[in-house]
C-alpha positions, 0 to 999 in steps of 0.5 A: 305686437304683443302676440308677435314676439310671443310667437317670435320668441316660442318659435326660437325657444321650440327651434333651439330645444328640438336641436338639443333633443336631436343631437342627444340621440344617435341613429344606429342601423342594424348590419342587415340594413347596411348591406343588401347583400346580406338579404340575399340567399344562398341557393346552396344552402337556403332552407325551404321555410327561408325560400318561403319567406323571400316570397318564392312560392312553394311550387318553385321552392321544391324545384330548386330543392330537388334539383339541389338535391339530384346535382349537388347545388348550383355552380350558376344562378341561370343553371335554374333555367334547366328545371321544367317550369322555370323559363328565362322570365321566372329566372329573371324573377327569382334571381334577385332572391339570390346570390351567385353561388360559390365553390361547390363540388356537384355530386357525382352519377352514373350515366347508365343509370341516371334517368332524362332529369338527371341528365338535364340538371347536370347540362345534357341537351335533348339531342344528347340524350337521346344519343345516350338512349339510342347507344343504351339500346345496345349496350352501356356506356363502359368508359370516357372514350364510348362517352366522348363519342356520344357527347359534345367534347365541351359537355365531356370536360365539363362533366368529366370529374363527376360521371361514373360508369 
């Protein structure tokens, strides 16, 4: 009997001085952790080490770094898929690494003399550089009106404000 209200009693006493010791501390979370958001990168002004660090390896990393590089930065997330090796399954994977770019301005180029890479970062279908190419053969593109001939009218306006001639 003796033992029980022992045990009864060291039970209230453990119980009543845990809920003292608790109530004197207060959790305090760090912002990074209150906002998932914040653990995404910009994929605009991201470094390579910080890529690094997200667990994108270092073959992606130089990609989207060239293609940064060459076009300016990302208007949208998927423009990634318009890189060579990165498939809509690697987009998928690095896409969550990412946070969805805002207000940036590409860079302009000049669509004689911008190679098939260059073309294909800003948007160009094979089938319209090809058509560039074969338009080439014979001379260059001197204006907006030869150009609009040769592109899509949708690619032309929304290239417009960045092709030199």
């Amino acid at each position: 009997m003796k033992k029980l209200i022992f045990s009864i009693l060291i039970l209230l006493i453990s119980t009543f001085s845990y809920g003292i010791i608790e109530s004197e501390f207060k959790v305090i979370e760090s912002k990074n952790t209150l906002d998932a958001q914040n653990l995404l990168l910009d994929i605009n002004k991201a470094s390579k080490s910080d890529m690094l660090k997200n667990g994108i390896s270092q073959s992606y990393v130089d990609k989207i770094i060239e293609y940064r590089d060459i076009t300016g930065g990302y208007k949208k997330l998927n423009e990634m898929t318009r890189i060579s090796g990165i498939g809509k399954k690697t987009y998928e994977k690095l896409k969550v690494k990412f946070k969805e770019p805002q207000n940036i301005k590409l860079n302009r180029f000049n669509i004689n003399k911008a190679d098939d890479k260059t073309l294909i970062y800003y948007g160009f279908s094979k089938k319209e550089i090809q058509s560039i190419r074969k338009y080439h053969e014979n001379s260059i593109i001197r204006n907006n009106l030869e150009l609009k001939k040769i592109i899509s009218s949708k690619k032309y306006e929304d290239l417009k404000d960045y092709i030199d001639y």
